[in-house]
C-alpha positions in Angstrom: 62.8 131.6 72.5 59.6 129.7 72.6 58.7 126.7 71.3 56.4 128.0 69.3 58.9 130.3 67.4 61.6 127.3 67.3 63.3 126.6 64.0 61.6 122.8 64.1 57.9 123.9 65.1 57.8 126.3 62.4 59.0 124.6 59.7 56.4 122.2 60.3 53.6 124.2 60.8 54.5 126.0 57.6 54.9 122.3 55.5 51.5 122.0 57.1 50.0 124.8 55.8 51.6 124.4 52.2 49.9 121.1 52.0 46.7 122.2 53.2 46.7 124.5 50.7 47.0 122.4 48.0 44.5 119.4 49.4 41.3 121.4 51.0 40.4 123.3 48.2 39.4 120.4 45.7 37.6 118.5 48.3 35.6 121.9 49.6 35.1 122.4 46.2 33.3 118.9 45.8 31.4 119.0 48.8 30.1 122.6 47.9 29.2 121.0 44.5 26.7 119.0 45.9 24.2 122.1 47.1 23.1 120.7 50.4 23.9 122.1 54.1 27.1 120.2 55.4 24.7 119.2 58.4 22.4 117.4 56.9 24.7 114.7 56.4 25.7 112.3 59.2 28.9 112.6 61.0 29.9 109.2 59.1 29.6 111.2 56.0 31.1 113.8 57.0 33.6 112.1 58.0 34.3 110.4 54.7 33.9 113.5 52.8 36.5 115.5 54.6 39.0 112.8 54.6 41.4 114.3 52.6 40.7 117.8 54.0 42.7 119.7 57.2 40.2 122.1 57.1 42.4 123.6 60.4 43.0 126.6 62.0 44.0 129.9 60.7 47.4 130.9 61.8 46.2 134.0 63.5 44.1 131.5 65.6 46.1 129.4 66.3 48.7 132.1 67.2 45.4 133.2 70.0 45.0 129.5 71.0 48.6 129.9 71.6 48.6 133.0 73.7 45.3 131.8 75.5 47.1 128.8 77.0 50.2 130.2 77.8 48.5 133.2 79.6 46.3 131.0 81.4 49.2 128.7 81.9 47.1 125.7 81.1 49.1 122.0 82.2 46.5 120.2 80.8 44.6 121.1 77.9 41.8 118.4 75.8 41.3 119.2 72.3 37.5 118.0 70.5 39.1 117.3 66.8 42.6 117.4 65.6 42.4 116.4 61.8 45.4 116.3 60.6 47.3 118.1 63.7 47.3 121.6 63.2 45.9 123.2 66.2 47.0 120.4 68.0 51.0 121.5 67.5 49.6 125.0 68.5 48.0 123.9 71.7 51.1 121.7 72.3 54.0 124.1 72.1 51.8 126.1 74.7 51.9 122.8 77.1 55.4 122.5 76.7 56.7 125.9 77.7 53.9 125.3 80.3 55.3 122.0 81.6 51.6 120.6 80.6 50.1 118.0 78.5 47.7 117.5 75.3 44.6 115.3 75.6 43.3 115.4 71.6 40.7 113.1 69.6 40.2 112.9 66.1 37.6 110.5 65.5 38.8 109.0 61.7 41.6 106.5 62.3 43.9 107.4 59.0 43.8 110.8 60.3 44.5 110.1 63.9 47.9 108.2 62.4 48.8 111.3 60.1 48.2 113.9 62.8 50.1 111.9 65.4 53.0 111.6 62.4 52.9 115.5 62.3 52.9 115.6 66.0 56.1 113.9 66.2 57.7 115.8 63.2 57.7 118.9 65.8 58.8 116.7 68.7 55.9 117.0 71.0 54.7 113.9 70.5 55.5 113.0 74.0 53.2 115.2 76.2 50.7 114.9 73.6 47.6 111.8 73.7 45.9 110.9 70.5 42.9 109.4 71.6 40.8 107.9 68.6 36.8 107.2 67.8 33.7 109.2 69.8 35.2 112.1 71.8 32.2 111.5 73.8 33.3 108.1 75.0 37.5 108.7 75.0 37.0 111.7 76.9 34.5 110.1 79.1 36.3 110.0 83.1 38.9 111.9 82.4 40.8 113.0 85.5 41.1 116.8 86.2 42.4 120.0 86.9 41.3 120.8 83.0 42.4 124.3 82.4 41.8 124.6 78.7 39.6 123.2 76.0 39.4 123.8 72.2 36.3 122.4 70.6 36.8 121.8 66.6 34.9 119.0 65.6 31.3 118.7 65.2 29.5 121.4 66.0 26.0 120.0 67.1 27.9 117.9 70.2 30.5 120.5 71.0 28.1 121.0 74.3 27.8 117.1 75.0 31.2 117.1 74.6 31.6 120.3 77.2 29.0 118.5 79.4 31.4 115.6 79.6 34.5 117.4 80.4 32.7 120.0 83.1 33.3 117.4 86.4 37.0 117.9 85.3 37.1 121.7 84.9 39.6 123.8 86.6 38.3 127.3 88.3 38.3 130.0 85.5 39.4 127.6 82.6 39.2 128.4 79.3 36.5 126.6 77.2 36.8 127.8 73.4 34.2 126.6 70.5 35.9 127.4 66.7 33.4 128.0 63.4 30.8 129.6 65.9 30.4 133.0 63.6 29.9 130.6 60.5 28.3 127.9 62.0 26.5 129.1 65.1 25.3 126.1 67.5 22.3 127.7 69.5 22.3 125.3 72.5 26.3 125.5 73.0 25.4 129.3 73.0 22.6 129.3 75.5 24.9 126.6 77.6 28.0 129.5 78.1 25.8 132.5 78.0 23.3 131.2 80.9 25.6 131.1 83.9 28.4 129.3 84.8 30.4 131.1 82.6 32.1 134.5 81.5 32.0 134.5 77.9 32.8 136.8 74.7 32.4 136.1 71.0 35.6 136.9 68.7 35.5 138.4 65.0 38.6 135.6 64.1 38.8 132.9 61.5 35.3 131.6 61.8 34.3 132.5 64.8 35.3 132.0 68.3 33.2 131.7 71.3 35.8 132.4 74.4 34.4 131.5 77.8 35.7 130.9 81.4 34.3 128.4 83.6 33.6 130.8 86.8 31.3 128.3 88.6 
């Protein structure tokens, strides 16, 4: 058994997904109201405005990000946005089985302390760090090997972000941007597809851009 088929992980995940079900829809519904491009708001109001929203990870993907890690056999993996902890229980019941560790941000504090709750309901709170505010400064330094990263948070500094985690790269990690077939960010493209990286765009949930670091 893995962890990610154990009785505890997935009865979380599926509470998860019940309540998201219940809280995203009224708050997309509101913000879609309002007939204006979500990125033409700040990243403060877009952070107020989602509040209440998980707006997370497919199962199918996070199944993949599953997969991804555990094939790669990623020990430490950072996460750019965990909301409300989703992905983040994905990407951690991948560390465990490979004796690894989560690095994850969430910039909002009130979700930071509900996706660390849900964290610990699936008790892998302990190989998993919640770092809270700008991913570009908690993330700053951060000691490598780096073998996989999942970018989820704002798309127009998912490549700062990657810019700031490259020193700490592992040979042939795994760098993967979500929402990039919905919400395409042309500079994060050009970064992957230039050199430096092997890379391959993939048809699920939103959009994923899968590359491997290969300089």
């Amino acid at each position: 058994m893995t962890t990610l088929s154990s009785d505890r992980v997935r009865a979380a995940l599926d509470s998860l997904y019940a309540d998201e079900k219940v809280k995203d829809e009224p708050v997309v519904a509101a913000v879609v109201a309002k007939n204006r491009p979500l990125g033409s708001y700040t990243h403060e109001e877009q952070t107020e405005m989602l509040a209440e929203a998980y707006i997370s990870v497919p199962r199918e993907v996070g199944d993949l990000l599953y997969l991804l890690a555990r094939n790669r056999g990623a020990k430490r993996i950072v996460e750019f946005g965990t909301s409300f902890g989703i992905s983040t229980v994905f990407l951690a019941a991948a560390a465990r089985d490979n004796g690894g560790e989560v690095i994850t941000t969430e910039w909002h504090v009130r979700k930071a302390e509900i996706a660390s709750k849900n964290i610990a309901d699936t008790g892998l709170d302990d190989i998993v760090d919640v770092r809270v505010g700008d991913a570009l400064e908690t993330l700053k330094d951060l000691p490598g090997p780096v073998d996989m990263v999942f970018l989820d948070g704002w798309k127009d500094i998912y490549l700062p972000v990657l810019k700031v985690l490259e020193p700490a790269l592992a040979p042939g990690a795994l760098v993967i941007a979500d929402d990039m077939g919905t919400l395409p960010e042309q500079p994060y493209f050009d970064h992957v597809r230039a050199g430096g990286y092997h890379t391959v765009h993939v048809p699920i949930g939103d959009g994923l851009e899968i590359s491997t670091r290969v300089a």
